[in-house]
C-alpha positions in Angstrom: 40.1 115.9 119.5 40.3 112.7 117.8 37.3 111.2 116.2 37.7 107.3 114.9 35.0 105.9 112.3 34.3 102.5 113.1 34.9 101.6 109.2 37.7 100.8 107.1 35.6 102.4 103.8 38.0 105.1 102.6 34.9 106.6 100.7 32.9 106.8 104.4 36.1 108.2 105.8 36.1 111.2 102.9 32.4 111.9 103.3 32.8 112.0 107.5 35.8 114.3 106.9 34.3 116.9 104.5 31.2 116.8 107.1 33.2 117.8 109.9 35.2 120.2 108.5 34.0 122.8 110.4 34.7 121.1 113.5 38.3 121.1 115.9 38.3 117.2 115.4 40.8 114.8 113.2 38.9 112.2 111.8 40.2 108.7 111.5 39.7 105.2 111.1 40.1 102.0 111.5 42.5 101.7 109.2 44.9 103.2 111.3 44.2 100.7 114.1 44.7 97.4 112.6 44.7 95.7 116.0 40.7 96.6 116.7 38.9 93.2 115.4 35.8 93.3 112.6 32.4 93.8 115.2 29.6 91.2 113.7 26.5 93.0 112.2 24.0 90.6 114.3 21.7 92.8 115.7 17.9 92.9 114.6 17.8 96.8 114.0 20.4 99.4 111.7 20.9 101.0 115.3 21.4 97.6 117.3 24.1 97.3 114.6 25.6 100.8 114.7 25.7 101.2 118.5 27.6 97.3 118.9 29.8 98.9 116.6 30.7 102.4 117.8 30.4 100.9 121.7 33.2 98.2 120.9 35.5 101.0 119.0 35.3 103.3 121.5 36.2 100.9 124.2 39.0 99.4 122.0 40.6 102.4 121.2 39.8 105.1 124.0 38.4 107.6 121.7 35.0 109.0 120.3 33.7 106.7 117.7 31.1 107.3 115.1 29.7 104.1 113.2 26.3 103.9 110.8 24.2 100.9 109.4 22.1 101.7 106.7 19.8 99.8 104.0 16.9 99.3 101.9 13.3 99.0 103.5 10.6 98.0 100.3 7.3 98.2 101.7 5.7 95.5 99.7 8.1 93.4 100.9 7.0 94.0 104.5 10.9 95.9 105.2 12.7 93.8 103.4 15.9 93.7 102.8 16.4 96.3 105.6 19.6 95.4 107.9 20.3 92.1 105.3 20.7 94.8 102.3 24.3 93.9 101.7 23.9 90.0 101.6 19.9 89.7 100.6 21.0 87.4 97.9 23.2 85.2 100.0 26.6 86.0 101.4 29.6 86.8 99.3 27.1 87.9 96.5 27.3 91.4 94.8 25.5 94.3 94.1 24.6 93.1 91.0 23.3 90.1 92.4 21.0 91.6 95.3 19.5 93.8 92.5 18.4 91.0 90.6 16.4 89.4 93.6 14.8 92.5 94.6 13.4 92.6 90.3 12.5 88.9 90.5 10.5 90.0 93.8 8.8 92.7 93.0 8.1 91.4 89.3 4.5 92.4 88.0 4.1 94.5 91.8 2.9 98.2 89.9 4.7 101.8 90.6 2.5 102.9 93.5 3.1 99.4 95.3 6.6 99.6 95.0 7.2 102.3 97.9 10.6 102.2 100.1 13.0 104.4 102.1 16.7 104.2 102.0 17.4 104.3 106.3 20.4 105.1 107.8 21.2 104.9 111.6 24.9 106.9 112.8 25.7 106.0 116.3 28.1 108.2 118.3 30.1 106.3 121.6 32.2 107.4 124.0 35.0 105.9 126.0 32.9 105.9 129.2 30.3 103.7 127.1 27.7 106.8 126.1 25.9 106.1 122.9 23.7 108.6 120.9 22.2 108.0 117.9 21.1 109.9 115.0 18.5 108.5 112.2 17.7 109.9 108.7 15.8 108.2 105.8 15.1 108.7 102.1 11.9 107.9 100.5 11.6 106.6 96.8 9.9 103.9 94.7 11.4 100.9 93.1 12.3 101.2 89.3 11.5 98.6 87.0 14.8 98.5 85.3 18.4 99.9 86.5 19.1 103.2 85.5 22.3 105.2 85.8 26.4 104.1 86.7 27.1 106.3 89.6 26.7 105.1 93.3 26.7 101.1 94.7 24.0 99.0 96.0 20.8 99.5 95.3 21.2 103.1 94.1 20.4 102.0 90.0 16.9 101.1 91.5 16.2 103.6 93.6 13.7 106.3 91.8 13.5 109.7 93.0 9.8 110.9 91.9 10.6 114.2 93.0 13.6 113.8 90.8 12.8 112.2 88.6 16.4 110.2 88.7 17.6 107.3 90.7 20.2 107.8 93.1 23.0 106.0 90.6 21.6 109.0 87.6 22.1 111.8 90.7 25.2 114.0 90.9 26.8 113.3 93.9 26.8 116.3 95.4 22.9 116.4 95.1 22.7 112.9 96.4 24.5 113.9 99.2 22.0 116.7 100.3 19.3 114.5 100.3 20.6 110.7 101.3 19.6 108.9 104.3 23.7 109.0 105.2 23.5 112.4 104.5 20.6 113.5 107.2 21.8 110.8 109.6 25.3 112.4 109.7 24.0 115.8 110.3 22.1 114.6 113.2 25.5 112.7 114.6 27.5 116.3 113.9 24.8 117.9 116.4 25.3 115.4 118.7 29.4 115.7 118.2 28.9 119.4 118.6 27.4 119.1 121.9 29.7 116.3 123.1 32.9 118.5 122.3 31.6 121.1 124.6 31.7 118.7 127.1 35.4 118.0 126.4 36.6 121.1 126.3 
């Protein structure tokens, strides 16, 4: 059984893959379908964007598809940047960039104010148009400085208490026990479980 990650991320692809292992599926993605177009992010939710995407690449391609949305919720900032993680500091702008916003923001704002989750939505379609979703969040608090060179995004910000580390200080094994992707994919694997009994 063929499974086909609405992505062209080579790290995503690697993470799905070691996931699965344990499953009869081959994991691919869109890499090895050039002619499926980029689906637009639009929707108001992480799983308005995961299901457009996982619907439109199971339709395009005639196979299971598994796609996620995932970003930064700050409480004091009333959810914010939440599905506009990537681009909070306009579009085309980097990490780097997006990092430096959320600072300004939340300059002076003390520890205990600065409360967030990491979110993560994985949506799992079929051909015949099925969608199920799986969620899984991380909770933290917003350092006042960047800390650590491992991970992307917002991981140099993202204090563990329970840690003591932010996500970009974390090996990456332990980060990937305890991420958002990390609980949202072993929700979609239950769901993948269930699905390939059906196909069998």
């Amino acid at each position: 059984m063929k499974i086909v990650l609405a992505s062209r991320n080579q790290g995503k692809l690697k993470e799905l893959k070691a996931l699965l292992a344990s499953l009869p599926v081959e994991v691919v993605s869109l890499q090895d379908y050039p002619q499926v177009p980029e689906v637009a992010e639009d929707g108001a939710t992480f799983a308005e964007n995961a299901v457009k995407k996982a619907r439109a690449v199971a339709a395009a391609t005639g196979l299971l598809a598994l796609a996620d949305d995932s970003g930064l919720e700050v409480d004091y900032l009333n959810g914010a940047p939440g599905v506009y993680s990537a681009r909070f500091a306009g579009e085309g702008r980097d990490d780097r960039a997006n990092n430096e916003k959320l600072l300004r923001l939340l300059a002076g704002v003390p520890p205990e104010k600065r409360t967030a989750r990491f979110r993560c939505v994985v949506a799992v379609a079929t051909p015949g148009g099925e969608v199920y979703t799986a969620e899984g969040a991380c909770a933290g608090v917003i350092a006042a400085e960047p800390r650590g060179n491992r991970g992307f995004g917002y991981d140099p910000l993202f204090f563990v208490p329970q840690l003591g580390k932010t996500f970009a200080e974390l090996d990456p094994e332990i980060k990937n026990t305890i991420s958002h992707r990390a609980r949202a994919l072993a929700g979609a694997r239950e769901i993948l479980t269930r699905l390939l009994k059906n196909y069998s």
